[in-house]
N, C-alpha and C positions, 0 to 999 in steps of 0.2 A: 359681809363686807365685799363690795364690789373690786375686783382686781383688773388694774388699768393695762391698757393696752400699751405697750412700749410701743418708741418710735420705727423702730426698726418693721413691727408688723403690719405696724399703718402704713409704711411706705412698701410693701410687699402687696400689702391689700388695694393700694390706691394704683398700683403700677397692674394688678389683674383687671381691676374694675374699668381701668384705663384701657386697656388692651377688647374686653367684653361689651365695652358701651359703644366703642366705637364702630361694631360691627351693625347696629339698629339707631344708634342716633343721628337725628336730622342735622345737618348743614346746619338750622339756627340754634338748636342747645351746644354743638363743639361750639359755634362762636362764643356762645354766649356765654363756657369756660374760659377761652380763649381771652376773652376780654380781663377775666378775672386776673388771670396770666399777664396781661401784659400791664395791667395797675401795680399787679404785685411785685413785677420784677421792674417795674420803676423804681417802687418805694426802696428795693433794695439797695439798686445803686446809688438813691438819693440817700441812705442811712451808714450805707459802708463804711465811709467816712468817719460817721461818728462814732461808729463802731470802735475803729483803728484806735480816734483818741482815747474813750470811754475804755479799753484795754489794756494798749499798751503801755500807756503812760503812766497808770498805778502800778502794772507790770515790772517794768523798768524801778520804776520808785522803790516799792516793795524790795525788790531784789538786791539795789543798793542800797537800803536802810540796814544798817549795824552791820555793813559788808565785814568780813574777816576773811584771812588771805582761804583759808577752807572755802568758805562758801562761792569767792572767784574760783578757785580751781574748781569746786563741781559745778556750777555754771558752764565754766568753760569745757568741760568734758560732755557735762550733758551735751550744750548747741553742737559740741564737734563731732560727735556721736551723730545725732538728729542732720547735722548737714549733710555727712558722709552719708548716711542711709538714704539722702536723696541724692545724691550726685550715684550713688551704686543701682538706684533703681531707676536713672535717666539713663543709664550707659546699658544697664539690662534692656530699657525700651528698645532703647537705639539700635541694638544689634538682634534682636529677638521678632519687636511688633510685628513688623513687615511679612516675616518669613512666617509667623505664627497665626496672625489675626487672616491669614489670606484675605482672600475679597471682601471679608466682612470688615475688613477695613473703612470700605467704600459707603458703608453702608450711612455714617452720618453727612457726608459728602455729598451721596443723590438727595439728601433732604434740603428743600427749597424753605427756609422758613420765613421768607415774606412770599408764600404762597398765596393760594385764592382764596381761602379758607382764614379768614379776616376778623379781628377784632372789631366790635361794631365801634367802636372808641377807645383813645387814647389818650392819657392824663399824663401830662409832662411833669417828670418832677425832679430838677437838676440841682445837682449836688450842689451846696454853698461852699466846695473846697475840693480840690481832685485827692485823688487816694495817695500818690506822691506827698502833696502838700499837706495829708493828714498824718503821714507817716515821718514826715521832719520834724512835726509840729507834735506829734505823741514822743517822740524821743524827747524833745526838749525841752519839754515838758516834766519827763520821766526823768532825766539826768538832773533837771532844778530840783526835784523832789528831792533825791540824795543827797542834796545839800543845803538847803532851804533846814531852816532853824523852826520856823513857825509853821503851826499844823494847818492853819485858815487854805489853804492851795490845798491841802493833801484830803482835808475832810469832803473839799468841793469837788475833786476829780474823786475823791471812794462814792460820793453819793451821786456822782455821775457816770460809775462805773454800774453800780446800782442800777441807775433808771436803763442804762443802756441791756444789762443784764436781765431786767423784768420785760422788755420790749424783744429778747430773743426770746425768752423760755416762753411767756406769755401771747404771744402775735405769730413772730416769724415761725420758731420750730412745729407752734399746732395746725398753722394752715401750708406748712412743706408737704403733705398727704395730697392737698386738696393742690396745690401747684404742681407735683409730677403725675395728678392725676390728670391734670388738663393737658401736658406734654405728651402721656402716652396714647391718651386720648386723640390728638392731633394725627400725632403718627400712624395711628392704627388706621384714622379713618383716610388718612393717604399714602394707606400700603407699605409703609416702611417698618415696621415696629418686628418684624421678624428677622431681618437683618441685624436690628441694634439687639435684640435680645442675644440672638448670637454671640454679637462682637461685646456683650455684657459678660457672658458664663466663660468666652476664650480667660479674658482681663483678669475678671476676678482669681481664675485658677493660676495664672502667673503670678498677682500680685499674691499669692498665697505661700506660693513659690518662694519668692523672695522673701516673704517675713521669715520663714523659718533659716534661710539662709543666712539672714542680718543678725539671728540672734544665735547661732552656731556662730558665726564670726563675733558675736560681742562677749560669749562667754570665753571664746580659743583668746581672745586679746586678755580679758579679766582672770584670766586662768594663768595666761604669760606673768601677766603683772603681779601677781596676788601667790601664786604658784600651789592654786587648789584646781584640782581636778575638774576641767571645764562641763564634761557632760553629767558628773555628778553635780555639780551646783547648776546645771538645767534644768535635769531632774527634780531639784529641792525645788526650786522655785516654779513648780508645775501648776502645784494649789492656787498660787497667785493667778498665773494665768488660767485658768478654768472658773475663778470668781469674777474674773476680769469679762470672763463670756457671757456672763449672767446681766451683772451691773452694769457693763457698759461705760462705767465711770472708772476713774483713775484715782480719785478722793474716795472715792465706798469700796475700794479694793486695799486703802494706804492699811488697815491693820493686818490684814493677810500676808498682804506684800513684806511689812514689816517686821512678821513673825517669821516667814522664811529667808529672808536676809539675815535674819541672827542666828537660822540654824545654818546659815552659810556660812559663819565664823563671825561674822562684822562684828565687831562690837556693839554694844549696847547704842554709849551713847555716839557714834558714828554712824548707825542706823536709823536712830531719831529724827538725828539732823538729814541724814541724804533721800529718807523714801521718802517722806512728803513733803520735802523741796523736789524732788525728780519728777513725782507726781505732778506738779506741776509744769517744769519745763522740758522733759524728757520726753519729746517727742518723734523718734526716730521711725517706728512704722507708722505712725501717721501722714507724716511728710512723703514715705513712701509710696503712699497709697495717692496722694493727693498729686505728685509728679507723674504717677505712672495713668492716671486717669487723666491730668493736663495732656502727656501725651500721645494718647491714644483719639484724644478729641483735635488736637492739633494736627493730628497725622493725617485724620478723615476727610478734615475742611480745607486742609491747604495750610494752615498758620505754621510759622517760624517755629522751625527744630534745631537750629542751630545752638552749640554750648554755651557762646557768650553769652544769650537771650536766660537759657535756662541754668547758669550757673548764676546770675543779678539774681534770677527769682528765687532759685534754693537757697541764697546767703539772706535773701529780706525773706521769703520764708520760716527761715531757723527762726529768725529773732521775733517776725509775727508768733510763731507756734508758742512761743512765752504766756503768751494773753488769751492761750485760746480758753473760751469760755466752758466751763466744767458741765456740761449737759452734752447728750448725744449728738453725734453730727457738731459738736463744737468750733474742734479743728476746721473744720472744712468751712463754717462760717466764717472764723476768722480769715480766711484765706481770699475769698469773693474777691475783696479790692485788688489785692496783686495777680489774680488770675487774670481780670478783665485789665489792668495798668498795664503791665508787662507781658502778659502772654495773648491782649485778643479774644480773649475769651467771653463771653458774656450771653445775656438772654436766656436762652432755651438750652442754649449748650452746658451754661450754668447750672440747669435742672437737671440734666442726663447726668454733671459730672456728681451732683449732690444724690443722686438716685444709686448711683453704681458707688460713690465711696460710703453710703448710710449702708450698704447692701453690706459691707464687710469692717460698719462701726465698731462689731463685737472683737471682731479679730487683732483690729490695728489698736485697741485699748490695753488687749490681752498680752501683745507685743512688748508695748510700751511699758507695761509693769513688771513682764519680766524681765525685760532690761536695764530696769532700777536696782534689779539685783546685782548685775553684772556691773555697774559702777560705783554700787556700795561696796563691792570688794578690792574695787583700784582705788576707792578714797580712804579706807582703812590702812591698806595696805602705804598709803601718799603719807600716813596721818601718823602712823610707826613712826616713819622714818625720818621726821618731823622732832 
């Protein structure tokens, strides 16, 4: 039985091949990736969109369908968890990048990417709705669902969630390999790619930083609330994170996860209910990872650092991270439209920020589930008292 390659090695693989080819390849094979590059990151911004509604608005639906006041409070604890973890990891940039990334700050800055080194062609392909307008239009969508009596809307947005779903796992995620091949590709062959690899291993190791600091603070708060011993129920829920390393996924972790929340006290059936609902919306080192990669790319090129810019995006953020699609690099799919809407961000920068958050998919999964633990102990403890 042949054993596949996860995504994680293919983009490890395409980022060396990427860096090795471009020391012997000719001016017309880079272009000639190059091009591929820049069809492919058309089609994304033309699909974002439908992304947005194709997720969020079963998302939302889903969520308020047989709402009970339980299920709004862990909603609401999850997103406040997941926002704060990004508002903690903007404020860590903010005071840390500069003095830590030193010059290799600079390093996505000196890169000119409408260079001489040229796509031989370019295929327009503009969005039928901007990412703002898909993202009004998935809530209200999602909010009619919650109360819409007839299923005919709900089957047509599940099987539109579907096609949107077979179009990431199927097209987008297999040829991510072959798109940051052609980015590091580009760079190498115009001298840059040793700088960014630099300002890649600084990032990574802060933002490594921070998750375990997110999750010391989410067990010291689930500990207050709950009044069990914080680093013992870190502890219990270790397993979870170390399967979460493997898998990658947050769904192929929920009975691990789930078995260690019960020997964390939670009850039975309060742990039923919270791990794989959390598994789904509980994304707090994810968001992490995806603001502290926003601004280390924002910081190089010049784009807006200011709070007001990056506290809209962590609030549309939180409630994008709902939908994010349950496959590797999900999260961070999700996210595409509001990085380029609201932060600026887009093209090639796009590919280095999916390169460097796939680089630590395993970690910010592994995050995430153990943090489901820490909120099945404050909704147990909510659910007493009740």
């Amino acid at each position: 039985m042949k054993k596949k390659i996860g995504l994680l090695p293919k983009i490890l693989i395409a980022i060396a091949l990427g860096i090795l080819c471009s020391l012997f390849f000719p001016v017309w094979a880079v272009r000639g990736f190059l091009t591929f590059n820049s069809v492919f990151s058309n089609f994304l911004g033309m699909f974002i969109p439908l992304l947005i509604i194709g997720l969020v608005a079963p998302g939302i639906g889903d969520l308020g369908k047989g709402a009970g006041k339980l299920l709004l409070v862990t909603a609401a604890i999850a997103y406040l968890s997941t926002i704060l973890s990004g508002f903690f990891s903007y404020f860590t940039c903010r005071f840390t990048f500069l003095a830590l990334l030193g010059d290799s700050v600079k390093a996505l800055g000196d890169i000119d990417m409408s260079n001489s080194i040229a796509p031989y062609f370019n295929i327009e392909m503009p969005a039928f709705i901007s990412v703002t307008n898909a993202l009004v239009l998935a809530f209200t969508i999602g909010l009619g669902l919650t109360v819409l009596k007839g299923n005919a809307l709900r089957d047509l947005m599940i099987d539109f969630k579907d096609l949107v779903m077979l179009v990431i796992s199927k097209m987008i995620i297999p040829l991510l390999p072959l798109y940051i091949f052609g980015i590091f590709l580009q760079m190498g062959a115009e001298g840059h790619v040793g700088a960014v690899l630099g300002m890649f291993i600084k990032i990574i190791l802060i933002i490594f930083l921070m998750h375990v600091t997110v999750l010391l603070l989410q067990f010291l708060i689930a500990g207050a609330v709950s009044g069990k011993n914080p680093f013992k129920s870190l502890v219990t829920m270790l397993p979870a994170y170390v399967t979460a390393l493997g898998t990658q996924s947050s769904a192929a972790t929920i009975p691990v996860t789930l078995a260690q929340a019960k020997k964390l006290g939670v009850r039975d059936n309060i742990a039923d209910f919270t791990v794989p609902l959390c598994a789904t919306i509980h994304m707090s080192c994810s968001i992490l990872k995806i603001v502290a990669c926003a601004y280390a790319v924002s910081l190089s090129v010049g784009l807006p650092l200011d709070f007001q810019t990056y506290a809209g995006f962590i609030l549309m953020l939180g409630i994008t991270m709902i939908a994010a699609p349950g496959v590797p690099g999900g999260a961070i799919m999700a996210a595409l439209g509001l990085l380029a809407s609201m932060l600026g961000i887009d093209g090639n920068l796009q590919g280095l920020i999916l390169a460097l958050y796939i680089a630590m998919d395993s970690f910010g999964t592994a995050g995430n589930v153990t943090g489901d633990g820490a909120i099945s102990l404050i909704i147990d403890k909510i659910a007493k008292r009740k």
